[in-house]
FITORTOR-460122 format. One record per residue (C-alpha): residue in three letters; x, y, z. Coordinates in steps of 0.1 Angstrom, whole numbers, padded with zeros to 4 digits, always signed. Layout:
! FITORTOR-460122
alaXYZ...
! end
This chain:
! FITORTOR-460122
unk+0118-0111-0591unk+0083-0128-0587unk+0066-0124-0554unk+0058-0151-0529unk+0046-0129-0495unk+0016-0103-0497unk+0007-0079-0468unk+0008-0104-0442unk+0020-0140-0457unk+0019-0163-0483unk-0020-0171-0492unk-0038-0187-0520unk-0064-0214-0525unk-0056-0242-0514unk-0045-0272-0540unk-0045-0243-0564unk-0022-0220-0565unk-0011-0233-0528unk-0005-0267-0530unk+0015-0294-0510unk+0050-0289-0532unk+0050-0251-0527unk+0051-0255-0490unk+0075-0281-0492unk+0098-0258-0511unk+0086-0230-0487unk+0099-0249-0458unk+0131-0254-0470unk+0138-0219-0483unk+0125-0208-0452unk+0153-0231-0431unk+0181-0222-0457unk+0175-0183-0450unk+0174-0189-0416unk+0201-0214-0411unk+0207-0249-0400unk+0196-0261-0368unk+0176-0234-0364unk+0142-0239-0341unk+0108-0237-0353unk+0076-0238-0332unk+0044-0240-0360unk+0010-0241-0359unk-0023-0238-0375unk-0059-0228-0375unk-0086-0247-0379unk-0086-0242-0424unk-0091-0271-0446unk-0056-0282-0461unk-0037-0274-0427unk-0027-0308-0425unk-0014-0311-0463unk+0007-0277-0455unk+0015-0281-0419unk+0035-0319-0433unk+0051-0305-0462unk+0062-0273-0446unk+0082-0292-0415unk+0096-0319-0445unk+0111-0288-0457unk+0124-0271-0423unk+0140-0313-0415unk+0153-0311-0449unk+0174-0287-0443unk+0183-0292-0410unk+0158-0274-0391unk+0136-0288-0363unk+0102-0283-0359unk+0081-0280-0330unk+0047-0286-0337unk+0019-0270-0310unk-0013-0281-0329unk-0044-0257-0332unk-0034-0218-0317unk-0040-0187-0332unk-0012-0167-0343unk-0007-0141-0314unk-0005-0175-0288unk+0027-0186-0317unk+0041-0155-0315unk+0041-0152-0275unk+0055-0181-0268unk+0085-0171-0292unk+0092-0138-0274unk+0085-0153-0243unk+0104-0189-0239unk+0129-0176-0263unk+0133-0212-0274unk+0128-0213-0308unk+0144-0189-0338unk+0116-0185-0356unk+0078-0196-0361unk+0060-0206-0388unk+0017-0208-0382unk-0007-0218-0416unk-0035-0195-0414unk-0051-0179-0441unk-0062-0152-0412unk-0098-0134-0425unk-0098-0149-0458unk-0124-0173-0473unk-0126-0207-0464unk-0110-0222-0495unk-0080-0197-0486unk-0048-0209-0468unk-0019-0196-0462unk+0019-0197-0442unk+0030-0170-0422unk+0066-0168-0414unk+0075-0155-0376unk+0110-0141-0368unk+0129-0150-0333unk+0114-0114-0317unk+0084-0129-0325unk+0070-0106-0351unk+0065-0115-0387unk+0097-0115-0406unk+0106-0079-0418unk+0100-0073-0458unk+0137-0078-0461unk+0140-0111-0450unk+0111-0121-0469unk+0128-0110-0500unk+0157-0134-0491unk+0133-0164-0488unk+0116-0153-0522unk+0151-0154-0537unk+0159-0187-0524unk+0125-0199-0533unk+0129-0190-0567unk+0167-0198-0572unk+0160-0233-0557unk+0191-0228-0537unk+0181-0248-0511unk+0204-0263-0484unk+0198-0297-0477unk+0220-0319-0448unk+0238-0354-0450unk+0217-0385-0439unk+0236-0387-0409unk+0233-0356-0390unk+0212-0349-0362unk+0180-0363-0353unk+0156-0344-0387unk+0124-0357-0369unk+0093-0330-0352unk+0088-0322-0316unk+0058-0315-0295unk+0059-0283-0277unk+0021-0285-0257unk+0024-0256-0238unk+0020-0228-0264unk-0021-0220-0250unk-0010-0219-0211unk+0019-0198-0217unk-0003-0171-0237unk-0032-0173-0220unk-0014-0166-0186unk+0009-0141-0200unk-0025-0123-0213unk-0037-0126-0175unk-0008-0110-0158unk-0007-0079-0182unk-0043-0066-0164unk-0058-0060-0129unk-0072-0093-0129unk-0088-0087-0095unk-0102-0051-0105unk-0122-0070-0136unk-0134-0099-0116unk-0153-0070-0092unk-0174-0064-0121unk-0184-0097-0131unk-0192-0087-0165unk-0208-0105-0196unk-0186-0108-0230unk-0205-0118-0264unk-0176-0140-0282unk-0181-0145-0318unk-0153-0171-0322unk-0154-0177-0367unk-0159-0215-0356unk-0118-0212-0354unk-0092-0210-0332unk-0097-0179-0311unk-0122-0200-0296unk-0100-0221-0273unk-0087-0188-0254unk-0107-0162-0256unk-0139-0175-0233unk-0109-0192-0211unk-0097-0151-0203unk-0130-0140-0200unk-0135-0168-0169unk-0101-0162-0156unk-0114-0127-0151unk-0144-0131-0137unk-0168-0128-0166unk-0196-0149-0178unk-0188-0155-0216unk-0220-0161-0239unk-0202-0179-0274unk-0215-0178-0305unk-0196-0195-0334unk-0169-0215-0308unk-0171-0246-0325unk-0140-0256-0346unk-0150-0260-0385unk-0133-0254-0411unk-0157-0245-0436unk-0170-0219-0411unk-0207-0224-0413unk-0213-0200-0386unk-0201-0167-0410unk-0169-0160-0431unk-0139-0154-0410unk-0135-0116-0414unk-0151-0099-0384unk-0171-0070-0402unk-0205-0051-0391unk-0222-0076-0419unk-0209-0109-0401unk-0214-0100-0365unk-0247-0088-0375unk-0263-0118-0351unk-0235-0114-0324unk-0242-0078-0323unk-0282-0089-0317unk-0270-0112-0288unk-0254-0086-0272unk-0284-0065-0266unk-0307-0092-0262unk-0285-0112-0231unk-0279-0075-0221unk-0240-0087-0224unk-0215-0054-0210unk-0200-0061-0247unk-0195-0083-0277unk-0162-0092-0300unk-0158-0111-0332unk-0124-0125-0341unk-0113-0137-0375unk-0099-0170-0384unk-0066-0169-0362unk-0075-0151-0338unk-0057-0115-0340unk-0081-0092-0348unk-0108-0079-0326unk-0140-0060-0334unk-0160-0047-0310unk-0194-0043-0304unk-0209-0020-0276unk-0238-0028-0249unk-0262-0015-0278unk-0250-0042-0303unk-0233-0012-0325unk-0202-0029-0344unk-0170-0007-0341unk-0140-0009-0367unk-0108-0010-0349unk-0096+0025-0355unk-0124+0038-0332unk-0116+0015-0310unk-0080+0028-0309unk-0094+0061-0299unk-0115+0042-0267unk-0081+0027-0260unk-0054+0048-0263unk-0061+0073-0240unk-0069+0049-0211unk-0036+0031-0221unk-0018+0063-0216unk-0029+0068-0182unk-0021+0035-0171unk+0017+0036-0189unk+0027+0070-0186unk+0065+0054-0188unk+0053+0052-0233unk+0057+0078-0254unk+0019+0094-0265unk+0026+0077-0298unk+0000+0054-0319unk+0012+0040-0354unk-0011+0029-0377unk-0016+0023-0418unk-0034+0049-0440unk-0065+0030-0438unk-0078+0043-0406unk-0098+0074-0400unk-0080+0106-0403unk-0105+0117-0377unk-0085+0102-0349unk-0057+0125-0353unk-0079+0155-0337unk-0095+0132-0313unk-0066+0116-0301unk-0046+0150-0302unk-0066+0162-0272unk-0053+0136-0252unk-0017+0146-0260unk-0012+0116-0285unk+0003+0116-0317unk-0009+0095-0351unk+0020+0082-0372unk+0008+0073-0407unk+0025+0037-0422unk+0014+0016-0451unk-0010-0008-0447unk+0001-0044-0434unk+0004-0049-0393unk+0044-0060-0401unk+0049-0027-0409unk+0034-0011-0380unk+0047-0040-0354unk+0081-0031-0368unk+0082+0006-0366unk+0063+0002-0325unk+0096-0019-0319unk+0120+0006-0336unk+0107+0040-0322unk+0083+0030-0292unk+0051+0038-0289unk+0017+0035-0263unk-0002+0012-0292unk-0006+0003-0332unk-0040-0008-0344unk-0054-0011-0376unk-0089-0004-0389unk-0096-0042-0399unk-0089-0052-0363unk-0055-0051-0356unk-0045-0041-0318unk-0008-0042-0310unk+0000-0038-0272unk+0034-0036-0266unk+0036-0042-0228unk+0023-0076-0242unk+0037-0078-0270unk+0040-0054-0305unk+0015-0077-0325unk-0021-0080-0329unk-0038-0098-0302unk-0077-0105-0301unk-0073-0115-0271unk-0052-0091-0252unk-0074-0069-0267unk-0104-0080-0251unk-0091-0082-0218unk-0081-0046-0224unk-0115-0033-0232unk-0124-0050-0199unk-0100-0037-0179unk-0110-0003-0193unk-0146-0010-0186unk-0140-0022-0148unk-0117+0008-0140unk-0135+0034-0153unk-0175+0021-0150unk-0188+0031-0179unk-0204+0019-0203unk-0186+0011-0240unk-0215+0028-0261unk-0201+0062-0241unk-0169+0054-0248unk-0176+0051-0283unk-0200+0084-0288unk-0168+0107-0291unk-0165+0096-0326unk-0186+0113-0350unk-0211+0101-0373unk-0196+0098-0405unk-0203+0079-0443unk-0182+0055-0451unk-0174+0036-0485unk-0153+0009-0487unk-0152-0006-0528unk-0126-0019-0550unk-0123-0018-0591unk-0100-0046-0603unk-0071-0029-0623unk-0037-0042-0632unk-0014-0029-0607unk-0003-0007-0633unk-0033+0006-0637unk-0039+0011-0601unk-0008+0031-0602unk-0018+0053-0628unk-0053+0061-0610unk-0030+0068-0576unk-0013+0095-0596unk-0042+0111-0612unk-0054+0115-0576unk-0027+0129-0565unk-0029+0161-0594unk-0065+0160-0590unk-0061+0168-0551unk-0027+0185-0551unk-0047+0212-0531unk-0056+0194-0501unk-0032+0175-0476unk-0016+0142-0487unk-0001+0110-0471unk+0015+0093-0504unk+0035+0065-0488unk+0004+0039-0497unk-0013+0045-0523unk-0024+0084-0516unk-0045+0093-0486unk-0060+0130-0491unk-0073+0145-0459unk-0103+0171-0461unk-0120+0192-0435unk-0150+0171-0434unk-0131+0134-0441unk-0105+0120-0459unk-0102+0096-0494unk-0074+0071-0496unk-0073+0051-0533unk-0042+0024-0531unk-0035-0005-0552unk-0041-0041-0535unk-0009-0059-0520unk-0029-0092-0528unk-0049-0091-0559unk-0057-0069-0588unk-0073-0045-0575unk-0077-0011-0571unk-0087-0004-0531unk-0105+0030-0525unk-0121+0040-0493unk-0138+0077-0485unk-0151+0087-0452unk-0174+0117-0447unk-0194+0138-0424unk-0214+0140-0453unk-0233+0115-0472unk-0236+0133-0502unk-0202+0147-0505unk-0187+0111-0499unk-0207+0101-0529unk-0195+0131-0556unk-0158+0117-0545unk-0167+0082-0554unk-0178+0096-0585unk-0151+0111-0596unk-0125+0084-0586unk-0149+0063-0608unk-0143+0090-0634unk-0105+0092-0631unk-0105+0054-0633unk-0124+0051-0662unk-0108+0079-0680unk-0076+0057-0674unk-0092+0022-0682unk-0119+0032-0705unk-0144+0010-0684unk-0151+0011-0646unk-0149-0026-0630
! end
């Protein structure tokens, strides 16, 4: 069967290959699978083409019977809050195209629990999709018109509030650098960093959707200026959010840029002194750094290994419990909150750390080790991709394997992982070594083994 969802939605350009009739037909494959007069609360981010999708998605869910409450601009953590928390809706729908471009949209599809729907039910609204088995209800029933529901910011904004020491924090009076991807993270997170005392200095908090300020993926490249303001307004810390507002990276009082799995090792511990009630678990996909197993081992905590995709991880936090799930892009999942990622839970996190503990975030961060790091991609068919995967796998049979995404080999000075792309033709292949040279005779020979496969390295 042809695939609609990738790793975290349905994306594409926007009146290309995601268009006004597709999310029309989304909508009501999306009600149909879910049921009639079932309750949807949807909204958006700031992305050209919200409005084209946003309309033809809630024609779909009132086609079938559905009813829609719209919230306006929120990023998708504030949806998924108020889900869990009102428990007045089944289900959620927010168009986002998260980090992607700015010609990228996309539909994200929340369950009642308020986590993205599980890979299963995505399958069924594929199948629905596809079949055109849509259910559609007589003329006369019900009321198939859209509701306001206003509240959605206050609810998650106060819920982030009550989840930290707020008085502790407001002690320190510290001074947050927001990067806000001229999007929708914007209206919330300099609203917590008030509410707790701190002076935020905003970069990039105007809504625009062709982000002139930098592309919405938080990365080292693109907070390059926010990580200059940091040490220039001598800020305690800086964060960058992407386009809806649930990943967070970092940057410490000396403007270094952090990927999320280090900070994962800054958090995890603390977390576990301050909710010794979880289990000393941490989930997380194959793309993090195998070096936080040892680091995060010495504080008692154990690293669970899951494909890559923050459904995944959310699901398996619910399923077997856990302290935290974060992925290297970003992604922080705090349970107590709730089991998806939150940029803005995570910030007030990494200022409840810093209040508690006085310290400085450029110590916190020192315990990781200076390591090379490549991150590429080669576009391959996916069968390709899958051919390359295998030859690693005989190629490193010696060393320890994770082969549930892809295939992540783990070395005593780093690790490799080479996996094929769950939204584009690509092949995905990261390394990360102690060593600069060794990092680059692995690249080589992946580029070997790929062009021994394909004849021609892309």
């Amino acid at each position: 069967m042809a695939r609609l969802f990738g790793t975290d939605g349905v994306r594409g350009v926007i009146n290309e290959n995601l268009n006004a009739e597709m999310a029309l037909k989304l909508g009501m494959a999306i009600c149909t699978t879910f049921g009639e007069g079932s309750r949807f609360l949807v909204g958006r981010d700031v992305r050209l083409g919200g409005d084209i999708l946003i309309k033809a998605v809630v024609s779909g869910l009132e086609s079938g019977g559905c009813t829609p409450y719209l919230c306006g601009y929120a990023p998708t953590p504030a949806v998924q809050y108020a889900i869990r928390s009102t428990q007045l809706f089944d289900g959620g729908i927010v168009v986002t195209a998260s980090h992607n471009p700015p010609m990228y949209n996309g539909i994200k599809v929340i369950d009642s629990d308020g986590i993205e729907v599980p890979r299963e039910k995505e399958r069924e609204i594929e199948k629905v999709f596809f079949e055109e088995r849509f259910s559609r209800v007589p003329w006369f029933k019900g009321d198939l018109s859209e509701r306001m529901f206003a509240e959605v910011l206050d609810i998650y904004v106060k819920g982030i509030i009550e989840q930290v020491d707020k008085n502790k924090i407001r002690e320190k009076h510290l001074t947050v650098v927001f990067d806000g991807a001229n999007s929708v993270g914007s209206l919330v997170i300099p609203r917590v960093i008030r509410l707790l005392g701190g002076k935020p200095i905003s970069l990039n908090a105007h809504l625009d959707p062709y982000f002139p300020g930098r592309e919405p993926e938080p990365t080292p490249e693109t907070l390059a200026l926010a990580a200059q303001l940091v040490k220039a307004s001598s800020a305690d810390f800086g964060v960058g959010v992407d386009g809806d507002a649930d990943r967070a990276i970092f940057i410490d009082d000396r403007g270094n840029v952090y990927w999320g799995d280090r900070t994962a090792v800054v958090l995890a511990p603390f977390l576990k002194e301050r909710n010794p009630e979880l289990p000393p678990v941490v989930y997380t996909g194959v793309s993090s750094s195998s070096f936080i197993e040892d680091l995060l081992r010495e504080h008692g905590i154990k690293v669970v290994w899951l494909k890559v995709g923050s459904v995944d991880i959310s699901r398996e936090l619910v399923d077997k419990g856990g302290l935290l799930g974060f992925e290297e892009n970003g992604g922080i999942m705090y349970p107590p909150h709730q089991p998806v990622r939150d940029a803005a839970m995570g910030t007030a996190l990494m200022m409840q750390l810093i209040a508690e503990k006085s310290v400085k975030l450029s110590e916190e961060y020192s315990r990781f080790p200076r390591t090379y790091v490549i991150k590429t991609k080669y576009p391959l068919t996916r069968d390709l991709a899958v051919n390359v995967v295998e030859r690693v796998k005989q190629e490193f049979s010696s060393f320890r394997t994770i082969p549930i995404d892809g295939v992540k080999v783990i070395f005593d000075d780093g690790w490799l992982l080479v996996r094929p792309s769950g939204t584009e033709p690509v092949l995905r292949v990261m390394i990360e070594m102690l060593n600069e040279k060794r990092a680059k005779e692995i690249k080589a020979k992946i580029e070997s083994t790929i062009h021994s496969i394909r004849g021609v390295v892309g």
